[in-house]
C-alpha positions in Angstrom: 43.2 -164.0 165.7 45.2 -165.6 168.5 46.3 -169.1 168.2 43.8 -171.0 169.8 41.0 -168.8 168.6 42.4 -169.9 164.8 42.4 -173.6 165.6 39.0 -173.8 167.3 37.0 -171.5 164.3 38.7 -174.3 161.9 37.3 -176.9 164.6 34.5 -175.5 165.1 33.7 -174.8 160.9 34.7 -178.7 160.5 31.9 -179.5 163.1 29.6 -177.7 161.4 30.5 -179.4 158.1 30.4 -183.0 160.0 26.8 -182.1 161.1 25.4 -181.2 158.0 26.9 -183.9 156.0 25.8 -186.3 158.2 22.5 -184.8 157.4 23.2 -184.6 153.8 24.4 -188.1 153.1 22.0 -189.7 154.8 20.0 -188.8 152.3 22.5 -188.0 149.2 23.0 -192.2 148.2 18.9 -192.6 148.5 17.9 -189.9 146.4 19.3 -191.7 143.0 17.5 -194.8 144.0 14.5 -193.0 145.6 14.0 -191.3 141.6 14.3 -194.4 139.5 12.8 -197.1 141.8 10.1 -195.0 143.6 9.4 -192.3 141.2 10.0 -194.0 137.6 12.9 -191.5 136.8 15.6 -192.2 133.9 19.3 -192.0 134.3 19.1 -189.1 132.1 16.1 -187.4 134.6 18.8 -188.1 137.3 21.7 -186.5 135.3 19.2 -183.3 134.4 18.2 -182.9 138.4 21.6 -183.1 139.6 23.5 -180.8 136.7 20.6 -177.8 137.0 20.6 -177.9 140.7 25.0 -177.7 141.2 25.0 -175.2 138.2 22.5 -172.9 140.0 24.8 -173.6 143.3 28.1 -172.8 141.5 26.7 -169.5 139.7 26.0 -168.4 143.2 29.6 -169.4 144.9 31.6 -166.2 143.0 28.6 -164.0 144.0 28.4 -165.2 148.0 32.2 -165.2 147.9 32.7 -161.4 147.0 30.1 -160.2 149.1 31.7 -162.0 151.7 34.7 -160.3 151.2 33.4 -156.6 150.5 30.7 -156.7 153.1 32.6 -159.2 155.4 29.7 -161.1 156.5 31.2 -164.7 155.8 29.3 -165.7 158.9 26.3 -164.7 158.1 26.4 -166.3 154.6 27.5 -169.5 156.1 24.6 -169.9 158.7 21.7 -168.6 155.3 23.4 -171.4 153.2 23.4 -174.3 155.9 20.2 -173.9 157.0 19.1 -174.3 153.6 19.5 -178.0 154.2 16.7 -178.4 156.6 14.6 -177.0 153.8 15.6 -179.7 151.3 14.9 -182.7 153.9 11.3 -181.2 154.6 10.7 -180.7 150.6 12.0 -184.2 149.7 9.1 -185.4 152.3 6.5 -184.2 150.4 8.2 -184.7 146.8 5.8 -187.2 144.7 7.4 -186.5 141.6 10.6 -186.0 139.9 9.9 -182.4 139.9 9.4 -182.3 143.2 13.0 -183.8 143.5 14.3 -180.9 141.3 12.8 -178.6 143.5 13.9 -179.9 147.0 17.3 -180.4 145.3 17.5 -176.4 144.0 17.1 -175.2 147.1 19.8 -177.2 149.2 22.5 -176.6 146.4 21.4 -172.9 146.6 22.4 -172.9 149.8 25.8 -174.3 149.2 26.4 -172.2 146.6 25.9 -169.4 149.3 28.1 -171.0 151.9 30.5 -172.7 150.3 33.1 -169.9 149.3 32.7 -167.8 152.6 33.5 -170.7 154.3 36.4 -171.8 152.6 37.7 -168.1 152.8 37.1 -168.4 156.2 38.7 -171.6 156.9 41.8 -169.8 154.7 41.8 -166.4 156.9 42.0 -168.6 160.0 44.6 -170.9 159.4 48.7 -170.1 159.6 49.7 -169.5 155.9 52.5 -172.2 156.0 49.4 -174.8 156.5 46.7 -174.5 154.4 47.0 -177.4 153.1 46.6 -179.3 156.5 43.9 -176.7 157.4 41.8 -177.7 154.4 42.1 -181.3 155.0 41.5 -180.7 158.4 38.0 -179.7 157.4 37.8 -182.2 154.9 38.0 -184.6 157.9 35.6 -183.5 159.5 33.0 -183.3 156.4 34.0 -186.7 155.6 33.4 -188.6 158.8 30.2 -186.9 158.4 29.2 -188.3 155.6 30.4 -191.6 156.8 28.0 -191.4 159.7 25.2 -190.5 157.8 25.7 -193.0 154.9 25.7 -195.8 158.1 22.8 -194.1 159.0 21.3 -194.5 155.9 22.6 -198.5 155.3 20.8 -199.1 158.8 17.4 -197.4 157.5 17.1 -199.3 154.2 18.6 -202.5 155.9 15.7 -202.1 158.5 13.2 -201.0 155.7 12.8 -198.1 157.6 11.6 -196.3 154.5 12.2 -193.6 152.6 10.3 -190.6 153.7 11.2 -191.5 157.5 14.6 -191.3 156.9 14.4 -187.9 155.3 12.8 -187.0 158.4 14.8 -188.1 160.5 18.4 -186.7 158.8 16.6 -182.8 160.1 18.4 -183.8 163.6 22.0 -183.5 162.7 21.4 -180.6 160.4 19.7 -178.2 163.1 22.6 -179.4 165.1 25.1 -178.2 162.7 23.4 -174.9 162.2 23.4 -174.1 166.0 27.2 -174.8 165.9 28.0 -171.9 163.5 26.5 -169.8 166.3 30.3 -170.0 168.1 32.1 -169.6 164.7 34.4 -165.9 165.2 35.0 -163.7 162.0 37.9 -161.5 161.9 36.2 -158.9 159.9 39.5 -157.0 159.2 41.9 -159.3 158.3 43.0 -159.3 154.7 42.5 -155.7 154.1 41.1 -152.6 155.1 37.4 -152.6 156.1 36.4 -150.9 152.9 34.4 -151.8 149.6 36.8 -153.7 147.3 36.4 -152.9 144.0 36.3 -156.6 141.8 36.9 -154.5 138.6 40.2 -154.5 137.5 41.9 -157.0 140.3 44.3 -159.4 138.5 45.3 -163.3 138.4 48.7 -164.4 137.4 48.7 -166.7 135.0 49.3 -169.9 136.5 45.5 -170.1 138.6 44.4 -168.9 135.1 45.5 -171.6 133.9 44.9 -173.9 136.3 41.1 -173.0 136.3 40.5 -173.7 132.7 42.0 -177.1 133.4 39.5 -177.5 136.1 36.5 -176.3 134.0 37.8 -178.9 131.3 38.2 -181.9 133.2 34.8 -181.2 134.7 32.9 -181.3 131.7 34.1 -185.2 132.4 33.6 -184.8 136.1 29.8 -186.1 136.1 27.7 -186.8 139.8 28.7 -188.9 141.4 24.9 -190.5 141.4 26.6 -191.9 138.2 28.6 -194.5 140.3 25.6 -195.5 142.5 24.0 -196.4 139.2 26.7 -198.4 137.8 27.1 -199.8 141.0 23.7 -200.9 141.0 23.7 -201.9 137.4 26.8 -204.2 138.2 24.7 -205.8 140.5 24.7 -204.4 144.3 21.6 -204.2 146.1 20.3 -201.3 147.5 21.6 -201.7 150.7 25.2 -202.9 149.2 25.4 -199.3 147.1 25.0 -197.7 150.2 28.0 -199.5 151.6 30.5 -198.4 148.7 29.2 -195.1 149.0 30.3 -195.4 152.7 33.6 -196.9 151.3 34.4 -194.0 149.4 33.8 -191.5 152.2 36.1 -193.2 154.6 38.8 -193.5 152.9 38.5 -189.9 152.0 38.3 -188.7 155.7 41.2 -191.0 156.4 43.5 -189.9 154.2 42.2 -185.7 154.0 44.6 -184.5 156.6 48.0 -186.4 155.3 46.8 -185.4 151.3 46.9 -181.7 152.9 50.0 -182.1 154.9 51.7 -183.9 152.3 51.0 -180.9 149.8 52.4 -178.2 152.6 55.6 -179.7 152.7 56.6 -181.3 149.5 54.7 -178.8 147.1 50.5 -179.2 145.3 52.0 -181.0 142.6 53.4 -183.7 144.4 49.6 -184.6 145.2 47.4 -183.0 142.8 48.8 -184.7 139.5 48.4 -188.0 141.1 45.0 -187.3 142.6 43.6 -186.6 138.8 45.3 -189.6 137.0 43.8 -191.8 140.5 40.3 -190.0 139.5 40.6 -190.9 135.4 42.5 -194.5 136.0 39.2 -194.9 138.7 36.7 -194.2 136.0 38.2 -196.4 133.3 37.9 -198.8 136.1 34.4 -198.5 135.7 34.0 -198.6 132.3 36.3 -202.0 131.8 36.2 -204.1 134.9 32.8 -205.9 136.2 33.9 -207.8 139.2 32.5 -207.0 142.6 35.9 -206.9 144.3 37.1 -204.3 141.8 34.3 -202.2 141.8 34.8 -202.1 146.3 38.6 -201.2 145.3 37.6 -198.1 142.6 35.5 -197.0 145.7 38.6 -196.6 147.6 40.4 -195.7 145.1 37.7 -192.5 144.6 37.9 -191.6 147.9 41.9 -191.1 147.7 41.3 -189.0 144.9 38.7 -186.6 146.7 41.2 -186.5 150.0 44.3 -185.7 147.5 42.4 -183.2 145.6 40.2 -181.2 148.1 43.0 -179.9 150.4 45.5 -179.2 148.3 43.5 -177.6 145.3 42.0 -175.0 147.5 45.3 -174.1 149.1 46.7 -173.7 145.6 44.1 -171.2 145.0 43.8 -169.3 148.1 47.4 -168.8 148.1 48.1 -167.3 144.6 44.4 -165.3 144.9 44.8 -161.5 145.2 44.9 -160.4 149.1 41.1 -160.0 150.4 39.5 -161.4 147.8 40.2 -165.1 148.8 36.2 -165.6 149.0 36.0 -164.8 145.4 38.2 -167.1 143.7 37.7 -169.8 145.5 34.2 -168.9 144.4 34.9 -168.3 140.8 37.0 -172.0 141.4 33.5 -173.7 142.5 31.4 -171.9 139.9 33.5 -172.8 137.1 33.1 -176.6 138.9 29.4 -176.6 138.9 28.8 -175.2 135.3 31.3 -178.4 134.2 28.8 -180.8 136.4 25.9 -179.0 134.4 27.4 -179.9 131.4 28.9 -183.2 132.7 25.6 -184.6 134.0 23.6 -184.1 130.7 26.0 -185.0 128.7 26.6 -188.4 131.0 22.8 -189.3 130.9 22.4 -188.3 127.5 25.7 -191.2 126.8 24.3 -193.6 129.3 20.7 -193.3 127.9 22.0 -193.1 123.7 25.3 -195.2 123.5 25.9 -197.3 127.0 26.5 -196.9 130.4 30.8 -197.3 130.1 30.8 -194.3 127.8 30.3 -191.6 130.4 33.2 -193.5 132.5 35.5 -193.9 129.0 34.9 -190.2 128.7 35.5 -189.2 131.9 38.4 -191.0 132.7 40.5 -189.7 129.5 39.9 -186.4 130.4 41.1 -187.2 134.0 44.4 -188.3 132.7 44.4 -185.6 130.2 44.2 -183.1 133.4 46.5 -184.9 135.4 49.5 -184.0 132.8 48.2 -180.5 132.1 48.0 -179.5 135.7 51.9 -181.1 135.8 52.8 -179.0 133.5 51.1 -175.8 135.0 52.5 -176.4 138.3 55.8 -177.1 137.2 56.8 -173.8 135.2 55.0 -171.8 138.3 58.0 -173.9 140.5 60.5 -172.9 138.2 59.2 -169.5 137.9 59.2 -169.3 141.8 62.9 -170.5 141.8 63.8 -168.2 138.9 62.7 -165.2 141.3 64.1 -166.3 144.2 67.9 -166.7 142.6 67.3 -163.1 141.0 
């Protein structure tokens, strides 16, 4: 691809994102409230909805992801799993039941799960190698100011008791937007490899993304959703309309600091900003479990959001950069179905803890395995360095 068709198709996928999760998070900070105050669901109920529906999504990101690569119909894939989120608005209108909730929410993490890895392959196969890192949080920009947008969107509805089921209907808008959008997205159907059928058997990881996603699949058994923090929010006495408002919080401070986290991590090295964004993440939910104030609670929200900007970028370089040539798709798919099994397990087990013991053990548990992670992935990413230098010297 030529220069400026790369930077628009990374544009242009960013818009998308912005679109959708403008969409999405109008709705995403209501949903936790819409269960337990409208439909008489338990934390745990929550917990059950939101780890079935992400482990259905991830079990479907290695699949999208290699037939993205074989078939190399990334596009395609993309534009199936957005417009799944017009689906999910329209079921949530008509949901009278926690079930109905389950449903609506099966269906739009379905359609991430289809999306998600194409997309990131895509963002990967259109962006200069020295910069993925920037690339990444380039689009994590975008996706963040998105879901700014539509958590304002979302404060302004409950602030003007606009209700509920309205607001679901009205969140349709962006989303068909953001779908349309995709329309000018350019695929470069030959650009890894050959256009032939790859053969997944046999291909082989080195041992340091090995590694690395076992550490990911650990630390997400700790790694519950994020409804969990609404909750607690609520719990520590927020209103409503004040949850929404953290929530906001949280997503600007990731959109802010997205593009420098993934610049940072191009020129200094993804250690430099990983292994502080996972102690940020378990030193955040500790925060939760001990501290009570208002003021700190507005701070972890920040502090959250610098640990999704550090993470998202530079993780997903990491990966696409040590993943076997052409099948870039498929680990990054294999990354975010190993991620949602952990939330499977990470929701139950935090609704089960909130319900059984109290609501600071899912954050005490979390947040040791954070720090826990934060060293492990130090010590990964510091013998691949050295490994890299030894090879070099030789």
């Amino acid at each position: 691809m030529e220069k400026k068709k790369i930077v628009s198709n990374i544009v242009l996928l960013g818009l998308v994102s912005m679109f959708i999760d403008m969409s999405t998070e109008m709705v995403y900070p209501l949903v936790p409230l819409f269960l337990t105050a409208t439909l008489g669901a338990s934390p745990a109920i929550v917990g059950v909805i939101e780890g079935i529906a992400e482990s259905i999504a991830s079990l479907l990101k290695v699949f999208s992801g290699y037939i993205g690569d074989v078939r190399h119909n990334k596009k395609r894939l993309i534009f199936a799993g957005y417009s799944a989120s017009v689906f999910y608005k329209i079921l949530l209108i008509f949901s009278t039941s926690w079930f109905g909730v389950l449903v609506a929410r099966i269906i739009d993490r379905t359609g991430k799960g289809v999306r998600t890895a194409p997309r990131d392959a895509l963002v990967a196969q259109s962006s200069d190698v020295k910069k993925l890192g920037g690339s990444f949080g380039l689009h994590k920009m975008f996706d963040m100011a998105g879901s700014s947008l539509g958590v304002i969107f979302a404060y302004i509805f409950v602030a003007d008791n606009f209700g509920f089921h309205k607001t679901f209907l009205f969140s349709i808008i962006p989303a068909v937007i953001g779908i349309l959008i995709i329309l000018a997205v350019r695929e470069d159907k030959c650009h890894d490899v050959p256009c032939e059928k790859l053969k997944l058997k046999g291909f082989k990881l080195n041992w340091d993304i090995k590694a690395y996603l076992a550490v990911i699949f650990v630390f997400c058994l700790g790694n519950s959703s994020n409804t969990f923090l609404l909750l607690k929010a609520q719990e520590k006495g927020f209103s409503a309309s004040q949850v929404i408002l953290l929530y906001l919080i949280f997503n600007i401070a990731a959109s802010a600091l997205a593009i420098p986290a993934g610049k940072f991590s191009d020129r200094f090295g993804r250690s430099k900003i990983l292994v502080p964004g996972y102690l940020i993440y378990g030193l955040v939910y500790l925060g939760f479990a001990f501290l009570s104030s208002k003021s700190a609670i507005f701070m972890l929200f920040i502090a959250y959001g610098a640990y999704n900007a550090f993470i998202s970028g530079a993780e997903r370089a990491f990966i696409a950069e040590n993943s076997p040539a052409g099948l870039k798709g498929t680990i990054l798919g294999l990354y975010g179905m190993l991620q949602g099994i952990g939330l499977l397990l990470s929701s139950i087990i935090a609704g089960l803890m909130w319900d059984n013991i109290n609501s600071n053990a899912p954050f005490l548990f979390g947040g040791i395995l954070g720090i826990v992670s934060a060293a492990t992935i130090g010590i990964i990413l510091g013998n691949s360095h050295k490994q890299k230098l030894s090879t070099q010297n030789n």
